[in-house]
GUVO-250652 format. One line per 8 residues: their letters; for each residue x, y negated, z of N, C-alpha, C. Coordinates in Angstrom, 2 decimals. Each point is the difference from the previous one (the first is absolute). Layout:
<atoms>
A> X Y Z X Y Z X Y Z; ...
</atoms>
This chain:
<atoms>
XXXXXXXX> -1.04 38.63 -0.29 -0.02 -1.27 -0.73 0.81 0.18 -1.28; -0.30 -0.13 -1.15 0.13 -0.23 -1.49 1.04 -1.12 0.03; 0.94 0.30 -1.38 0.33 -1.65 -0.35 -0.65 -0.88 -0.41; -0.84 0.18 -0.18 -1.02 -1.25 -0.31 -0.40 -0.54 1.32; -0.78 0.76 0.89 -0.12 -0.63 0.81 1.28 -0.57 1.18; 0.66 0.59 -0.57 1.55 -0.21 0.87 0.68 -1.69 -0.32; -0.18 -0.13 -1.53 0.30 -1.38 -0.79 -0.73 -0.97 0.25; -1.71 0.14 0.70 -0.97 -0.80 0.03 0.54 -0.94 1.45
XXXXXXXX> -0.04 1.17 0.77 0.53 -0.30 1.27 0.94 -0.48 0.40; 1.06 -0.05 -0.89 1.11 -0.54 0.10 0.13 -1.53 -0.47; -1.10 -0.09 -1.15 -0.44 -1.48 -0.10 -1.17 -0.68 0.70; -0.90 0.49 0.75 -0.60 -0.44 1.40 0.74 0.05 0.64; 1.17 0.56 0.65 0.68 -0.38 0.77 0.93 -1.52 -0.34; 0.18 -0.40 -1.20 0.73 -0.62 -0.21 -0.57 -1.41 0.02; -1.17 -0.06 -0.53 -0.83 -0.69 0.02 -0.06 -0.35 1.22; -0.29 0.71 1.30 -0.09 -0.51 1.15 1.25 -0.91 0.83
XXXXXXXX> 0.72 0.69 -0.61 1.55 -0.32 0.63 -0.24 -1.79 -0.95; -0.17 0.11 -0.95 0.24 -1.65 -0.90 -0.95 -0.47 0.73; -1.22 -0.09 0.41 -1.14 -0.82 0.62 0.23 -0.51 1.14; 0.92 0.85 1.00 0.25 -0.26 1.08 0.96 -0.89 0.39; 0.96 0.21 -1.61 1.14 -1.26 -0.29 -0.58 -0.81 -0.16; -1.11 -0.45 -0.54 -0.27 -1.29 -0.91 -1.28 -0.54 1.30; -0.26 1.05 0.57 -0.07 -0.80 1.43 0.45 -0.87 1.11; 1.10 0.49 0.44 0.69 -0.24 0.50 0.79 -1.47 -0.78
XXXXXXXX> 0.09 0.14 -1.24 0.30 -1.22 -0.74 -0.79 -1.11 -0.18; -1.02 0.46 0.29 -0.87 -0.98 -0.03 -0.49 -0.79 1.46; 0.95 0.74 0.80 -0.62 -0.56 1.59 1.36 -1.26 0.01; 0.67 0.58 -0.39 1.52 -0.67 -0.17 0.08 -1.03 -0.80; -1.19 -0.17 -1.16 0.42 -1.09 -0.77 -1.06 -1.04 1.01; -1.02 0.63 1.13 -0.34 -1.28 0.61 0.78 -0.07 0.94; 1.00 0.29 0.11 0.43 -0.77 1.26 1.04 -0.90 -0.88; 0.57 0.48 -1.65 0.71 -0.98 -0.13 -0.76 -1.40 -0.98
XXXXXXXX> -0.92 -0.06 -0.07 -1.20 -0.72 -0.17 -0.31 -0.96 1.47; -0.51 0.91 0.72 -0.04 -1.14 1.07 1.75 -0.68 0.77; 0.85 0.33 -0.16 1.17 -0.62 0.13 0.42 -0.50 -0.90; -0.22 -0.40 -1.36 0.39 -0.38 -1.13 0.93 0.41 -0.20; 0.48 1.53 0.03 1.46 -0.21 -0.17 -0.05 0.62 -1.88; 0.43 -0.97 -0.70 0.00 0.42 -1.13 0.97 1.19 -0.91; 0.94 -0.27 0.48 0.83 1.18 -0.77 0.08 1.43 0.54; -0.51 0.25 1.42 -1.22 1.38 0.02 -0.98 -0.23 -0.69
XXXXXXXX> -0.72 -0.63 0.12 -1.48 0.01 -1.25 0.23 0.26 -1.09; 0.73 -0.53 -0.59 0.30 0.45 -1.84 1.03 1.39 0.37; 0.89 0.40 0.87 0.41 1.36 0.29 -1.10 1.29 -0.06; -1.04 -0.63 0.87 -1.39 0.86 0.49 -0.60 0.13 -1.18; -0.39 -0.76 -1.45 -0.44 -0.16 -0.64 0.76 1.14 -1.23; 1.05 -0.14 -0.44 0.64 0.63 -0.42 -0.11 1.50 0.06; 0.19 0.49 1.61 -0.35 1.65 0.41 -1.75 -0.06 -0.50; -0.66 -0.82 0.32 -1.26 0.45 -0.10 -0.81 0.22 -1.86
XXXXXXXX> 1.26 -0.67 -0.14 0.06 -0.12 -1.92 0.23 1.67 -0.17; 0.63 0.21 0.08 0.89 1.48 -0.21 -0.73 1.15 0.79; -0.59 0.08 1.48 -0.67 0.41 0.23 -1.53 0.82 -0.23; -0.35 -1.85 -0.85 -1.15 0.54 -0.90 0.16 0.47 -1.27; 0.97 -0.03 -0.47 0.21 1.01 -0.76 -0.01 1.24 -0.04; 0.57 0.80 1.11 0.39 0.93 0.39 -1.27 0.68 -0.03; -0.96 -0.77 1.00 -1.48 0.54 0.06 -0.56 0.60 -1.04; 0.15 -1.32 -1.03 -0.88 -0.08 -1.30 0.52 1.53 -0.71
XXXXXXXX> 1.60 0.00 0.09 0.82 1.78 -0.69 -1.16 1.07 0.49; 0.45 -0.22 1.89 -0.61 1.29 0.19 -1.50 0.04 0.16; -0.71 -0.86 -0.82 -1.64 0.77 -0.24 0.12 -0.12 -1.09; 0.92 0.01 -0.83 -0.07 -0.08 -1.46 0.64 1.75 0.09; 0.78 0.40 0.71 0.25 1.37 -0.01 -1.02 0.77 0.72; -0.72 -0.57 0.62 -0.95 0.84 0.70 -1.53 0.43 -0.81; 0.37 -1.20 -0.87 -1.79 0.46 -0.73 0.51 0.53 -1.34; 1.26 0.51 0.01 0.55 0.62 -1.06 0.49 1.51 0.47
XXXXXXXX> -0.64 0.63 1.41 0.06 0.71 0.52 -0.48 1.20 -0.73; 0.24 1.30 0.12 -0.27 1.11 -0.24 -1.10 0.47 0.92; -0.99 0.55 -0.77 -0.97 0.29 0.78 -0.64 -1.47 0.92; -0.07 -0.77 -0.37 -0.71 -0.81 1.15 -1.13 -0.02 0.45; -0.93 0.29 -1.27 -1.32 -0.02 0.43 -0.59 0.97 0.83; 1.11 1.49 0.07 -0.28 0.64 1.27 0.40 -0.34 1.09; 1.18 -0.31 -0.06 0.39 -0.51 1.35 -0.78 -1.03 1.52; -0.86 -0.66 -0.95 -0.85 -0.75 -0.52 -1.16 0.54 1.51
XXXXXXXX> -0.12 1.01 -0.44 -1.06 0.68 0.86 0.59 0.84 0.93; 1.35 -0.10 0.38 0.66 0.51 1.15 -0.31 -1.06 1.09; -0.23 0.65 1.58 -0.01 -0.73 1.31 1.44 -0.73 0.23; 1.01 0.49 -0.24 0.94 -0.72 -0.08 0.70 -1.14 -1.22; -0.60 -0.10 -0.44 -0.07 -1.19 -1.03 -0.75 -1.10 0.38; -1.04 0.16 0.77 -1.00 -0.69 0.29 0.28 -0.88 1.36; 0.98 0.97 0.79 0.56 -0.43 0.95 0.96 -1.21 -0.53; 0.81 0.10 -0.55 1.00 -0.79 -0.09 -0.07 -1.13 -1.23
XXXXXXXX> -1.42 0.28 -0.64 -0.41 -1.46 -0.51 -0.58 -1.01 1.07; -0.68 0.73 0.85 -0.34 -0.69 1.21 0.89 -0.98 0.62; 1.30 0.80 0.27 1.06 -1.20 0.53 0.25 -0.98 -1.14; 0.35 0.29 -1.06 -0.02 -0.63 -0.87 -0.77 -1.21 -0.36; -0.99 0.46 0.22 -1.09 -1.40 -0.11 0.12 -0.67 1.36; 0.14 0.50 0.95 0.01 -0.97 1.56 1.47 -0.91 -0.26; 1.17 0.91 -0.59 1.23 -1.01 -0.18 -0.56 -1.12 -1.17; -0.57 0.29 -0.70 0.02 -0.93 -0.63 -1.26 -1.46 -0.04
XXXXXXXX> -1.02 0.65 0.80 -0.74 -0.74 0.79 0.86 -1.04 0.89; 0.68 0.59 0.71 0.65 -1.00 1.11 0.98 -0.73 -1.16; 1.03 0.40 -0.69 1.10 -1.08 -1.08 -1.68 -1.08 -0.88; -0.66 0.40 -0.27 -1.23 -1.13 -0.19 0.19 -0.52 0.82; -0.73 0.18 1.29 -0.19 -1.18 0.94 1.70 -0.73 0.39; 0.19 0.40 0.38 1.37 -0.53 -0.13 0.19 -1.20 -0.80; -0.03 0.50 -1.37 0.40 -1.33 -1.30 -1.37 -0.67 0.19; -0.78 0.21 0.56 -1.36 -1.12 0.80 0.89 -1.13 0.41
XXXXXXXX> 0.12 0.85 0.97 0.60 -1.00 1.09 0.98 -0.98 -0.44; 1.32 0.87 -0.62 1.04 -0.96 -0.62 -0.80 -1.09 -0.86; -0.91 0.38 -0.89 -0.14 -1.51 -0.72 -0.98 -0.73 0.64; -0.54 0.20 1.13 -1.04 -1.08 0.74 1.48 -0.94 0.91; 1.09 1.01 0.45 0.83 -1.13 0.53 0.95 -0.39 -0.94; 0.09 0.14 -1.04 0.53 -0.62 -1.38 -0.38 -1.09 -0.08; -1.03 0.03 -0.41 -1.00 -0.93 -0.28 -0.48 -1.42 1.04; 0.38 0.89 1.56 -0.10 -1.23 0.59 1.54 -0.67 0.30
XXXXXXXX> 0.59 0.30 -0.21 1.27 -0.08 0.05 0.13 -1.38 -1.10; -0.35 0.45 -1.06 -0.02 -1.27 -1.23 -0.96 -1.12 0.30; -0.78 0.27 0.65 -0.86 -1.07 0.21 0.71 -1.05 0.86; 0.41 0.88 1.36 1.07 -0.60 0.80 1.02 -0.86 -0.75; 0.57 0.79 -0.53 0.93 -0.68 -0.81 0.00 -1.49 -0.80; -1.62 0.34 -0.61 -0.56 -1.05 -1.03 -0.43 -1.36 0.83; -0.32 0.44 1.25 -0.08 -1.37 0.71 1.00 -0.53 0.78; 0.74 0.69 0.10 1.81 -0.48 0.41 0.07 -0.67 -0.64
XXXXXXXX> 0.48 0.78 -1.31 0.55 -1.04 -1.17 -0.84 -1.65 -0.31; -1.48 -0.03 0.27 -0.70 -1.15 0.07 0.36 -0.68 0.34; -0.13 0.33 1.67 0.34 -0.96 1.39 1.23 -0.67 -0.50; 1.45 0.94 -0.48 0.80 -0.46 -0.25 0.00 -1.21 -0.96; -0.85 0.54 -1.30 0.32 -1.07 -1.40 -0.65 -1.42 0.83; -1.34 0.71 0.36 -0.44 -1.82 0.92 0.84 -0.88 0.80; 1.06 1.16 0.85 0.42 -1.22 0.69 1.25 -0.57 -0.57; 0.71 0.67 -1.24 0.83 -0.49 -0.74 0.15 -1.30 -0.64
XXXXXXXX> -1.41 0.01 -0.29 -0.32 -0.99 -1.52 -1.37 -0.28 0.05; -0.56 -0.58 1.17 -1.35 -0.03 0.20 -0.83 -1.44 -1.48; 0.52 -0.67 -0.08 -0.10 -0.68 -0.88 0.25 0.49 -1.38; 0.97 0.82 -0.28 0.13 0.94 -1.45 -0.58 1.63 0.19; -1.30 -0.03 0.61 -0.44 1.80 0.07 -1.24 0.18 -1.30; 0.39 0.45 -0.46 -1.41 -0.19 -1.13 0.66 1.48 -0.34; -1.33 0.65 -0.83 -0.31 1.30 -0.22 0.48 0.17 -1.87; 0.14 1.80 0.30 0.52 0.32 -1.74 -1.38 0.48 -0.51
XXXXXXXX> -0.13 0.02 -1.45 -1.60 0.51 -0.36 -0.15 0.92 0.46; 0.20 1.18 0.40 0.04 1.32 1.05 -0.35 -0.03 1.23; -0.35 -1.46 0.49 -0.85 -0.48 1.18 1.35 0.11 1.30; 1.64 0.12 -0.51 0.94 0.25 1.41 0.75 -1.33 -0.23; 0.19 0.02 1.86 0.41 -1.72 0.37 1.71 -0.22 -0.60; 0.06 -0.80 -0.45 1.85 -0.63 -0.52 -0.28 -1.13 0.25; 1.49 -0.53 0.23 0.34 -1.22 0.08 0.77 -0.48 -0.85; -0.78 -1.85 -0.21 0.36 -0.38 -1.37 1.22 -1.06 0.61
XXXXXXXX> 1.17 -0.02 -0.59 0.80 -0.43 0.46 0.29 -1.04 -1.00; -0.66 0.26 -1.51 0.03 -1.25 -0.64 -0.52 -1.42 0.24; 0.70 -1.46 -0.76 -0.72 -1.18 0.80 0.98 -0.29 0.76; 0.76 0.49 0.59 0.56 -1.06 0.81 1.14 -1.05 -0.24; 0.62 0.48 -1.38 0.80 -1.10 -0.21 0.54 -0.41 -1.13; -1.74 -0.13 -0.19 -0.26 -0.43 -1.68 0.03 -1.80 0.07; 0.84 -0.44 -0.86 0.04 -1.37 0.19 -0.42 -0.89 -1.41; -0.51 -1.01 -0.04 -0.47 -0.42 -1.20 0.81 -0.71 -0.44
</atoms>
């Protein structure tokens, strides 16, 4: 094995090692998603900021590789894009998942907050042009 192919490998390897982080981070930001716990979430968010960075470096060093386009046509290159694409297949589905329970999560939320404004101020619930429920608390003790 060449330094070239020695450097390639060393950034497929690295690559794998970050995917598997940002996996794992991503299983973690649903559980702190479904517990609401917020200051893991913006924690989780943060690593996964920096994380993807990291990624973005090392295929920015990798397609700046020496020799790649042979490498290219090595069995072992081929191998370990393979994992590569399955890690990153699964961190897809993954961020699936997180924003389908994101998403229902806000909805949840959005009719909490309803139920609530209705039973607050059922007589002052009227809507903002944005079609969301507030309560009008003006009127009541306007005197002539």
């Amino acid at each position: 094995m060449n330094t070239a192919q020695s450097a390639t490998l060393t950034c497929l390897n690295q690559q794998q090692a970050h995917l598997s982080a940002l996996l794992l981070l991503l299983e973690h930001e649903l559980k702190a998603v479904t517990e609401r716990d917020v200051p893991r979430l913006n924690n989780i968010i943060e690593q996964k900021n920096t994380l993807l960075l990291q990624i973005e470096q090392t295929d920015k060093a990798l397609s700046q590789s020496e020799d790649l386009a042979e490498q290219r046509k090595q069995s072992w290159f081929d191998e370990r894009i393979a994992v590569l694409d399955d890690l990153l297949a699964q961190c897809k589905q993954q961020t699936a998942v997180n924003q389908q329970v994101l998403e229902h999560s806000q909805l949840t939320l959005g009719r909490l907050k309803h139920e609530i404004l209705s039973a607050n101020g059922k007589t002052g619930l009227t809507y903002t042009n944005k079609g969301k429920p507030a309560v009008d608390s003006k009127g009541s003790g306007v005197k002539a």
